[in-house]
TORMAR-237586 format. One record per residue (C-alpha): residue number from 1; x, y, z. Coordinates in steps of 0.1 Angstrom, whole numbers, plus 2048, in hexadecimal, padded with zeros to 3 digits. Layout:
+-----+------+-------+-----+
: seq : east : north :  up :
+-----+------+-------+-----+
: NUM :    X :     Y :   Z :
...
+-----+------+-------+-----+
***
This chain:
+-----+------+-------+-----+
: seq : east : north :  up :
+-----+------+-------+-----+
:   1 :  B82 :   B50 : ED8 :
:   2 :  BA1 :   B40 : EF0 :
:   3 :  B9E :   B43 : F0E :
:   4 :  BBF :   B5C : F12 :
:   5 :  BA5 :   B78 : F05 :
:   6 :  B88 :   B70 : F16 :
:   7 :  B7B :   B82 : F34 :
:   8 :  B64 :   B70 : F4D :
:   9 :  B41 :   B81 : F47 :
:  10 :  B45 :   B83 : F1F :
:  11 :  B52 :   B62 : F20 :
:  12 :  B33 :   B51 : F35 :
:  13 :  B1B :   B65 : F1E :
:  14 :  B25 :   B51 : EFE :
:  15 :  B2B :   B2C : F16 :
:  16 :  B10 :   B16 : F05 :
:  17 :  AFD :   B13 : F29 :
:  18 :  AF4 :   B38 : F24 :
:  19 :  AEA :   B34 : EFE :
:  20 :  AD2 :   B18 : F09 :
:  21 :  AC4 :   B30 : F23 :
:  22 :  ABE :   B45 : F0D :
:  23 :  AAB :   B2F : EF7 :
:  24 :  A97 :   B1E : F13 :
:  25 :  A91 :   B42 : F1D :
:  26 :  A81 :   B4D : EFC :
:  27 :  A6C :   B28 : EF9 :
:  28 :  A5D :   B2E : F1D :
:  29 :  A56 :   B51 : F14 :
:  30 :  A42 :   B47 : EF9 :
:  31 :  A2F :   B2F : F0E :
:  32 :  A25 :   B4C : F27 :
:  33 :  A18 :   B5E : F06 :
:  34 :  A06 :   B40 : EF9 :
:  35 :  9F7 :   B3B : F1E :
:  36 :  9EF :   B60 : F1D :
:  37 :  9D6 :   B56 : EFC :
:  38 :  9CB :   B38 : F0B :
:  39 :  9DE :   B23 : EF3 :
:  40 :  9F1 :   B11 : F0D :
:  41 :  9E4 :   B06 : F2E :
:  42 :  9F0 :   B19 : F4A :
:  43 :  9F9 :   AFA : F60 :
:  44 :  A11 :   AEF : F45 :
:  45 :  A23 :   B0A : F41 :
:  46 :  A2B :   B10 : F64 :
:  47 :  A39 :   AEB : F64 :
:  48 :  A50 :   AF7 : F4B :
:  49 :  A5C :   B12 : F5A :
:  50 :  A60 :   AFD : F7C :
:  51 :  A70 :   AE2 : F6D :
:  52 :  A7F :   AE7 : F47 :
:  53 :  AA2 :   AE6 : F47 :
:  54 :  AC1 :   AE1 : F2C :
:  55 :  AD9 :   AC7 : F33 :
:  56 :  AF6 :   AD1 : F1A :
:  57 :  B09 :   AAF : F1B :
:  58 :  AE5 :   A9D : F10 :
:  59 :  ADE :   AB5 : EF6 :
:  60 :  B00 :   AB0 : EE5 :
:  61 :  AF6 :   A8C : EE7 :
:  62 :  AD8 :   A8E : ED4 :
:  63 :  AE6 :   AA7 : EBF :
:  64 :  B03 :   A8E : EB6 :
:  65 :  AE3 :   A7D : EA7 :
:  66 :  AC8 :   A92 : E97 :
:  67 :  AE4 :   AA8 : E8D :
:  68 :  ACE :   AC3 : E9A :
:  69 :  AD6 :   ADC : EB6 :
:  70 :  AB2 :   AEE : EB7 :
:  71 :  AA1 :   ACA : EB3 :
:  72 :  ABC :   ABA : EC8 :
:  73 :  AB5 :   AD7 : EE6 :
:  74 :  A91 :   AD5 : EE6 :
:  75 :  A90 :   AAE : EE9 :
:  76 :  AAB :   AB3 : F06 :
:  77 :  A8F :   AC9 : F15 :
:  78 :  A77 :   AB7 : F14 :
:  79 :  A85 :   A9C : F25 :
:  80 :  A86 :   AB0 : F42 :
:  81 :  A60 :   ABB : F42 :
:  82 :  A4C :   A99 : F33 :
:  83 :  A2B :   A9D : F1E :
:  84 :  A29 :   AC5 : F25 :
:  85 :  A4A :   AC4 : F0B :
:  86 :  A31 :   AC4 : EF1 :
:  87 :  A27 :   AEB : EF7 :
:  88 :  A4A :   AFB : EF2 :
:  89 :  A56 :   B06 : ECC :
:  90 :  A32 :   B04 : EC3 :
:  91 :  A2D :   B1A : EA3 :
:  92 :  A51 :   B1C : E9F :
:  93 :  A73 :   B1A : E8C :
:  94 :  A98 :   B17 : E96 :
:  95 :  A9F :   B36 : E8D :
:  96 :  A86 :   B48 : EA0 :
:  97 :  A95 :   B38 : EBE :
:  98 :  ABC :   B3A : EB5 :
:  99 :  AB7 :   B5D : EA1 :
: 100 :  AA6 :   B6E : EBE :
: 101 :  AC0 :   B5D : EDB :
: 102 :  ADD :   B6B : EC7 :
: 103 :  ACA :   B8C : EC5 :
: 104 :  ACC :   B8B : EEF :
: 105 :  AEF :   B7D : EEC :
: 106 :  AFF :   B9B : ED8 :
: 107 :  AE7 :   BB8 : EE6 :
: 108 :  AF0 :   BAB : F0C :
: 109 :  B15 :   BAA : EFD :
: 110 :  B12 :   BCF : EF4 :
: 111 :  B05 :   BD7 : F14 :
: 112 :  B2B :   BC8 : F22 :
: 113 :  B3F :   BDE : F05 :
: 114 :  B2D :   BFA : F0F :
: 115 :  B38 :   BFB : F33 :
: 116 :  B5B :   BF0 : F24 :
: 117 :  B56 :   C0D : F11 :
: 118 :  B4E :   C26 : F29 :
: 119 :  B6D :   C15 : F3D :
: 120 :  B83 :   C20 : F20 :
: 121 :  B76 :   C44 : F1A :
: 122 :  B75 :   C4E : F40 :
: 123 :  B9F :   C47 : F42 :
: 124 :  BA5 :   C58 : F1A :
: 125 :  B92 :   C77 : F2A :
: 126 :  BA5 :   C76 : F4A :
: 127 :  BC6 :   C77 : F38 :
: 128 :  BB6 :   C92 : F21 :
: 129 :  BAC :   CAB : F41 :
: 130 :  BCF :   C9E : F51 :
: 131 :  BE6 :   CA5 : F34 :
: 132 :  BD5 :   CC1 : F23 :
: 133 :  BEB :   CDC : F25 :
: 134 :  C0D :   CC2 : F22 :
: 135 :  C1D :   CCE : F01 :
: 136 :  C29 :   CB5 : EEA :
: 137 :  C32 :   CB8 : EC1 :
: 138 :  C19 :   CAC : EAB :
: 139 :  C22 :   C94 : E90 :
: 140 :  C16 :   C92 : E6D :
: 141 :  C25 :   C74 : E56 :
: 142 :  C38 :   C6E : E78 :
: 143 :  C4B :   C8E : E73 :
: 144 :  C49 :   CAE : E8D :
: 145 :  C31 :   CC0 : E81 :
: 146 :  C25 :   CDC : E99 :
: 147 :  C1B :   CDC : EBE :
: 148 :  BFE :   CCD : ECC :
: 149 :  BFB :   CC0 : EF1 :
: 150 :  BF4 :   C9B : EFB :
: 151 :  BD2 :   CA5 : F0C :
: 152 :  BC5 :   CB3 : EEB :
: 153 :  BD2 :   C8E : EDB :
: 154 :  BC2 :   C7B : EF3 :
: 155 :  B9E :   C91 : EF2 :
: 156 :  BA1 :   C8A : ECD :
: 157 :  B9D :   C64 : ED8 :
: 158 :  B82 :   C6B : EF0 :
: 159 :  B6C :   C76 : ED0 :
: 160 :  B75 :   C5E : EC1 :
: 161 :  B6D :   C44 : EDB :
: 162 :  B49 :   C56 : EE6 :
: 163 :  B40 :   C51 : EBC :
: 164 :  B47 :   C2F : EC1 :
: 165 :  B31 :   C2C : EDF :
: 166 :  B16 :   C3D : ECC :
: 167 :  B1D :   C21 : EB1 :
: 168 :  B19 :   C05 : EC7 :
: 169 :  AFD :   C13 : ED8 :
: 170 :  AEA :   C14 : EB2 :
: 171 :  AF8 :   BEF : EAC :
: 172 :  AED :   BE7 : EC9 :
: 173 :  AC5 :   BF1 : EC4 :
: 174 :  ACA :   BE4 : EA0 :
: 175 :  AD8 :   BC1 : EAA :
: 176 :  AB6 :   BBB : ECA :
: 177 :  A9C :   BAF : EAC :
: 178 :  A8D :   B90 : EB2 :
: 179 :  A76 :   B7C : E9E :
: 180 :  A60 :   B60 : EA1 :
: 181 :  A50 :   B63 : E7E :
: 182 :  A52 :   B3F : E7A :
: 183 :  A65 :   B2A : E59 :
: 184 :  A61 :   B4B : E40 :
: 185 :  A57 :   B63 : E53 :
: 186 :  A2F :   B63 : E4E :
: 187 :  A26 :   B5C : E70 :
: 188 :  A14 :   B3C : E61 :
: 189 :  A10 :   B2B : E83 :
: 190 :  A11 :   B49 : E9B :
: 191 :  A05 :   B6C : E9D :
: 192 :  A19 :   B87 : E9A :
: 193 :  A0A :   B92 : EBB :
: 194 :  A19 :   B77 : EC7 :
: 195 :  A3C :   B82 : EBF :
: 196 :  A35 :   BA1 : ECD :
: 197 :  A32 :   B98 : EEF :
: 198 :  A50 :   B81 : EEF :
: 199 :  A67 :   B99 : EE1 :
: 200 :  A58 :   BB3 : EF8 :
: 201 :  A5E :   B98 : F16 :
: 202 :  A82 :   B91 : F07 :
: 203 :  A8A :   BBA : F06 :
: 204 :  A8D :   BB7 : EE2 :
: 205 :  A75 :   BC8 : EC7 :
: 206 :  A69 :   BB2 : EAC :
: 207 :  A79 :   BAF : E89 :
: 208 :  A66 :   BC5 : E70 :
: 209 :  A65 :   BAB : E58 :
: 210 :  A77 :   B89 : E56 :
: 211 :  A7F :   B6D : E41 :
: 212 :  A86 :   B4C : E52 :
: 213 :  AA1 :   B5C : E64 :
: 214 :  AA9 :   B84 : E70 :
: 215 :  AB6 :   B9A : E55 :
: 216 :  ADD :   B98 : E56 :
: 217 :  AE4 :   BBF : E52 :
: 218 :  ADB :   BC3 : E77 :
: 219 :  AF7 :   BAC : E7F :
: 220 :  B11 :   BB9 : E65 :
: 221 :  B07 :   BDB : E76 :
: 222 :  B10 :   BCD : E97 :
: 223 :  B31 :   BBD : E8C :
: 224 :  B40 :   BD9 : E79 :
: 225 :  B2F :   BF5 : E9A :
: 226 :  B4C :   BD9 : EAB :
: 227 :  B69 :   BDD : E8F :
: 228 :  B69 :   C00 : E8B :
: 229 :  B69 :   C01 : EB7 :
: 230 :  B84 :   BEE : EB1 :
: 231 :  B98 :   C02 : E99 :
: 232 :  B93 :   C1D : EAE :
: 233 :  BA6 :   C08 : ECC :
: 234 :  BC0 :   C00 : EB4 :
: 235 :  BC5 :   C28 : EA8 :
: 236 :  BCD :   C31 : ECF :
: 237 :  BE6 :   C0D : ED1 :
: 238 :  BF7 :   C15 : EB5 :
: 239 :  BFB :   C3B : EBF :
: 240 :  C07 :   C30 : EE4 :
: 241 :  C23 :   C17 : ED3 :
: 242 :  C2E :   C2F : EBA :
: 243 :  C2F :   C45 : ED9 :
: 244 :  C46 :   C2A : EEA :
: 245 :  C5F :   C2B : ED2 :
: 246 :  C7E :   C2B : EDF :
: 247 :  C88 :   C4C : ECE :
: 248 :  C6A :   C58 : ED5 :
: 249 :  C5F :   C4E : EFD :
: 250 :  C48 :   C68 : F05 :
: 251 :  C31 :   C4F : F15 :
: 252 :  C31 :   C2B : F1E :
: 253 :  C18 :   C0E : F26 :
: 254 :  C14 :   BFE : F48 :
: 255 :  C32 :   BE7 : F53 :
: 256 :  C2D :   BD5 : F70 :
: 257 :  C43 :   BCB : F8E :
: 258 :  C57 :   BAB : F80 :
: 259 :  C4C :   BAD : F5B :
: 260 :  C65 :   BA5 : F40 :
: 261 :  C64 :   BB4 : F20 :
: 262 :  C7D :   B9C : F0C :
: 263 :  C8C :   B76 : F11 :
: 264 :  CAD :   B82 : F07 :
: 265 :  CB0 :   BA7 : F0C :
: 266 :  CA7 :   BB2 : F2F :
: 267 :  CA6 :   BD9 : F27 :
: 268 :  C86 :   BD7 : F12 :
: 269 :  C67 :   BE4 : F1A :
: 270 :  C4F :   BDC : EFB :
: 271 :  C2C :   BE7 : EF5 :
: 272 :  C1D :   BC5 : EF3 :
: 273 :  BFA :   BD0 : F04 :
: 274 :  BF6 :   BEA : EE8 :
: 275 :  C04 :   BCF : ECC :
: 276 :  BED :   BB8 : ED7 :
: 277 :  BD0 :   BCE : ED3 :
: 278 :  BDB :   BD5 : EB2 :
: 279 :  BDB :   BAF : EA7 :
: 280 :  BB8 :   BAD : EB6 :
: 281 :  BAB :   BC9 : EA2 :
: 282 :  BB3 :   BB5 : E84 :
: 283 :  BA2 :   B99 : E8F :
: 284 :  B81 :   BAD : E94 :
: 285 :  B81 :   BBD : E74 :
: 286 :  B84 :   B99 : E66 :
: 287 :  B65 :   B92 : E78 :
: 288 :  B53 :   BB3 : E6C :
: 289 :  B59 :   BA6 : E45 :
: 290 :  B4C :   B82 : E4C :
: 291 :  B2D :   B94 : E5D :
: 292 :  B2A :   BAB : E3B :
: 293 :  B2B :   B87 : E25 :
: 294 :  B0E :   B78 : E3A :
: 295 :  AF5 :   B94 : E2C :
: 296 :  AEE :   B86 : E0C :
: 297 :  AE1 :   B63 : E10 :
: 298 :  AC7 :   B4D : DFC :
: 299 :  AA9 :   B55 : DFC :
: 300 :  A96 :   B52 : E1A :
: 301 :  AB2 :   B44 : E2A :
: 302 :  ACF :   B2E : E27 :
: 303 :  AE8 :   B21 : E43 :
: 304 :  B0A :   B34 : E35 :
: 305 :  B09 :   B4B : E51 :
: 306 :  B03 :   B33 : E6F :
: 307 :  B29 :   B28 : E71 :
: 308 :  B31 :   B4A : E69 :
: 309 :  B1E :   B58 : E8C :
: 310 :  B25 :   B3C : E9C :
: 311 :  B4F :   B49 : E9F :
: 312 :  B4B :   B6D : E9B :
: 313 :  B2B :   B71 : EB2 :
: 314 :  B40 :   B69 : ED0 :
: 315 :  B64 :   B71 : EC5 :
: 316 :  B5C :   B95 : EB7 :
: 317 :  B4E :   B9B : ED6 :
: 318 :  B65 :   B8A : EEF :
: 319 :  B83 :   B9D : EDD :
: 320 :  B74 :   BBD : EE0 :
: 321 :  B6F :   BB9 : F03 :
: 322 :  B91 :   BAE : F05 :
: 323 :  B9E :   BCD : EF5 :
: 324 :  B8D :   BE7 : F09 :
: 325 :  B96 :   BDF : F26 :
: 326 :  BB8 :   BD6 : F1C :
: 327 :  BB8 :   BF5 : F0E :
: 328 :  BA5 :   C0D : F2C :
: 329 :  BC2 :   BFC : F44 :
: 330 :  BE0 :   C09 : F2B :
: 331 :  BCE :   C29 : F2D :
: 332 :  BCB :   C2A : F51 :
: 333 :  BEE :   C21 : F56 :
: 334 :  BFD :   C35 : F3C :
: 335 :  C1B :   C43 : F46 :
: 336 :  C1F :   C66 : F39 :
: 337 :  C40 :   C74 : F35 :
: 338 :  C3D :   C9E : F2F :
: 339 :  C61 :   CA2 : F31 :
: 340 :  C6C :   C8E : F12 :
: 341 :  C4B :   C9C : F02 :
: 342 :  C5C :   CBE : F06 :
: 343 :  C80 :   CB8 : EFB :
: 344 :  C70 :   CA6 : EDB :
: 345 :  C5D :   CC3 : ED5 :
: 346 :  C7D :   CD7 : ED7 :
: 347 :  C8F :   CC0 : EC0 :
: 348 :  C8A :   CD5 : E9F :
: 349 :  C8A :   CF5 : EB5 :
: 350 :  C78 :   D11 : E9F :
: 351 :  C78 :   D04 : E83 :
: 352 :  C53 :   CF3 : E94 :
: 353 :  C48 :   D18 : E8E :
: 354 :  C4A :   D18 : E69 :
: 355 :  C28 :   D1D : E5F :
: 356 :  C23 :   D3D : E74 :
: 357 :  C41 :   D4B : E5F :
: 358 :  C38 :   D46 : E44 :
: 359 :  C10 :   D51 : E4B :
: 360 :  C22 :   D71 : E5A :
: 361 :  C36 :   D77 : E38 :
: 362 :  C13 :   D74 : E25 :
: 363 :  C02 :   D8D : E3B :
: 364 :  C1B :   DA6 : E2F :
: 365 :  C11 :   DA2 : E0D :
: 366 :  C2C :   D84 : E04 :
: 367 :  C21 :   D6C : DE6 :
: 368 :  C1F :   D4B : DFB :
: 369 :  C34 :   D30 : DE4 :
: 370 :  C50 :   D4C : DE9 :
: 371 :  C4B :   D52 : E0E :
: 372 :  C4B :   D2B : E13 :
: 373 :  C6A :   D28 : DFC :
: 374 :  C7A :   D41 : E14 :
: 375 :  C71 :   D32 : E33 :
: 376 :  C7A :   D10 : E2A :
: 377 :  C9A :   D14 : E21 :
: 378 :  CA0 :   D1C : E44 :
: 379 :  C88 :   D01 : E51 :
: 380 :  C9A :   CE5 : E45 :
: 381 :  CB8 :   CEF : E52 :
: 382 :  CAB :   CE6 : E76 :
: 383 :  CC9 :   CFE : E89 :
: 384 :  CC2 :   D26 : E93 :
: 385 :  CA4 :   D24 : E7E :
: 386 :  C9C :   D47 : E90 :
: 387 :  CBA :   D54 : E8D :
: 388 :  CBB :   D4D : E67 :
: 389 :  CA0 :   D58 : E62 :
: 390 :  CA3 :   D7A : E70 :
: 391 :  CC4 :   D82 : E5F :
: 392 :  CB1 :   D77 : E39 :
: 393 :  CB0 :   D98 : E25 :
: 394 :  C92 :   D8B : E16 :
: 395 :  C7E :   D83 : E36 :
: 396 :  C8C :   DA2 : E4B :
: 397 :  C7F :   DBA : E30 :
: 398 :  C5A :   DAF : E39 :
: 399 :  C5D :   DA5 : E5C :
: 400 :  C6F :   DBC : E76 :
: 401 :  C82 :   DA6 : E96 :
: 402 :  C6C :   DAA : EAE :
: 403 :  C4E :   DA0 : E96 :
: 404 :  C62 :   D82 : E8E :
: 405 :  C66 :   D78 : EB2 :
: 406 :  C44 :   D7A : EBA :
: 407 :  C3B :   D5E : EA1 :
: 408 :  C4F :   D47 : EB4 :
: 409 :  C34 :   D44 : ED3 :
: 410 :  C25 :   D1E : ED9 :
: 411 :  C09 :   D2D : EEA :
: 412 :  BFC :   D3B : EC8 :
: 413 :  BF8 :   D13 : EBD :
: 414 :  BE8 :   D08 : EDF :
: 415 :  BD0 :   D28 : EE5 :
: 416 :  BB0 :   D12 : ED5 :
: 417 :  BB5 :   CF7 : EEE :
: 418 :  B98 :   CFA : F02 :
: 419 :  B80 :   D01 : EE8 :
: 420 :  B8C :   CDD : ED8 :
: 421 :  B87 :   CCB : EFE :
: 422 :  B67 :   CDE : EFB :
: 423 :  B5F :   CCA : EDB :
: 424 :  B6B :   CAA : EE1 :
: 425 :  B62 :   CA8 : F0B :
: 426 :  B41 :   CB9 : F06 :
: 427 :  B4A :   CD2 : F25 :
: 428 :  B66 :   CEC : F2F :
: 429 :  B80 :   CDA : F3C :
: 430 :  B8B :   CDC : F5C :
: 431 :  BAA :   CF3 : F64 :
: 432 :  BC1 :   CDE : F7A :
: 433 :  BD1 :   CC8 : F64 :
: 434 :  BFA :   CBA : F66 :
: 435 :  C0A :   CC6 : F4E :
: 436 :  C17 :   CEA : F40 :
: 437 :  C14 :   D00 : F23 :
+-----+------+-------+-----+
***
């Protein structure tokens, strides 16, 4: 991933220094097991872990020539620890070693889009418990549809948001296998005891049963838990810039002292945080597919998916990152405008309050495709829909004034609010909030 996308601690989690680490780490944790069985003398493998180290620069080197990174590592180790060398990767293949690292790679990576995560749903349910009484028109096929208020919009994206986290969470337990099974997975050279301990040393539980390599389901788990997260970012971007619309502007992103919106038109004030995110999502949804094609490979393993992992392991993740706290600071920043929310609302007048017309006209015993046929001819119209509706013959015959008047009454759309906050926040929501009903 470039570096315009990549923050600090996601970033330094995928630098090649930390993937060696983690390599080194599992080696040395085998070693501890091995002393633990009296395989290995203890003496040497507290040498190792005094004095093994990974020189990336030399290991490239070598690798330039065995045109082997596991081989080309471990020789680079060794270097650093003499005739003691000889008791690391004992029973072992590459893939237990780069299998299991990437297993600590993407389950500590979770661990970071979690509290991303958690960044994001804290400032949606702020602006739900802020704005949940501020009235707005609800749109359906981007047309005004009936009233609904941005609090209840934004709670809608707080459920969303806290299925996601459950998602990740799942992805993230599926994703923290490790396996040390050796070349196809019979545990030829080691017991599985063995891989016990190390996994349980490593926080990871033990792959069930492996080939030469973990199962790739776990990880097309993980990478679409990551592109459906990310379609959920996109949902609230795309909402916010629809939002933005100039004939719209009931709210706005962030826009910061001295920030230009155009080169050549110095009015503008464009959504690009919230286009941006949506040009990520894309990207991570890209990932998720390649992640699905690496399931199937040949029989107990071929190397198709290494290259694949190799980009989307650290670029699914970095982007995600990117985008949640790209988005949580939109979101925190948001700035709300009620006022335009209510003269859009008022834009179509009553005709908003067709539906409770025409419901009112079938209580009384009116055959519906007729009711509707009378109300929408008035509907449409978009002028003194009350008015013209009051002086039909064919409405006023079933529906006296003042049981016409009280249909028009926003509150009858609004009075299930809380029980929907209920839902979606998990608790009654608070009363003070800053807008109005």
């Amino acid at each position: 991933m470039i570096e315009r996308y990549t923050r600090p601690e996601m970033g330094r989690l995928w630098s090649d220094e930390a993937r060696l680490a983690r390599w080194l780490e599992i080696e040395l944790a085998l070693v501890d097991v091995l002393v633990e069985r009296g395989e290995v003398p203890a003496e040497a493998a507290q040498l190792l872990r005094r004095n093994a180290r990974v020189d990336v620069g030399r290991m490239l080197a070598i690798e330039a020539e065995v045109k082997h990174d596991v081989i080309a590592f471990l020789s680079a180790v060794a270097e650093t620890v003499g005739d003691e060398g000889r008791f690391l990767h004992l029973g072992l293949t590459s893939s237990d070693v780069v299998d299991t690292a990437f297993a600590l790679q993407l389950r500590d990576a979770a661990d970071l889009l979690l509290r991303g995560l958690d960044r994001l749903r804290a400032a949606v349910r702020v602006q739900a418990v802020r704005h949940r009484s501020t009235v707005m028109i609800g749109r359906t096929h981007g047309i005004h549809a009936e009233a609904i208020t941005f609090g209840l919009k934004c709670a809608g994206w707080y459920a969303e948001l806290t299925r996601d986290r459950r998602r990740l969470a799942a992805a993230r337990a599926e994703i923290a296998h490790g396996k040390l099974s050796g070349a196809v997975g019979t545990f030829a050279n080691n017991d599985p005891a063995v891989e016990a301990a190390v996994c349980e040393r490593l926080g990871l539980t033990p792959e069930p049963i492996a080939t030469q390599i973990v199962p790739r389901d776990r990880h097309a788990v993980f990478f679409t838990a990551l592109a459906v997260l990310a379609g959920t970012c996109e949902r609230i971007a795309v909402e916010i810039r629809h939002l933005q619309r100039t004939e719209v502007g009931e709210v706005a992103e962030p826009f910061g002292a001295g920030q230009k919106g155009s080169s050549a038109m110095p009015h503008k004030r464009n959504p690009i945080l919230s286009e941006n995110l949506t040009g990520l999502a894309r990207l991570v949804r890209g990932y998720a597919g390649a992640a699905l094609e690496d399931i199937a490979l040949w029989h107990e393993r071929d190397i198709s998916h290494s290259s694949v992992e190799r980009v989307i392991g650290p670029d699914a993740t970095i982007a995600v990152d990117f985008m949640l706290a790209r988005l949580a600071g939109v979101v925190e920043g948001l700035e709300v405008r009620p006022e335009v929310m209510r003269a859009n609302l008022e834009r179509l007048g009553d005709a908003i309050f067709s539906e409770q017309v025409l419901l009112a006209l079938v209580r009384r015993g009116v055959a519906r495709d007729e009711a509707y046929r009378w109300v929408q001819r008035h509907a449409l119209v978009g002028v003194d829909v009350r008015a013209r509706l009051a002086a039909d013959p064919d409405i006023r015959r079933h529906l006296a004034r003042d049981e016409l008047d009280r249909v028009f009454d926003i509150t009858h759309h609004l009075r299930h609010i809380d029980a929907l906050f209920t839902r979606a926040l998990g608790s009654e929501p608070p009363e003070d909030d800053d807008g109005s009903a």
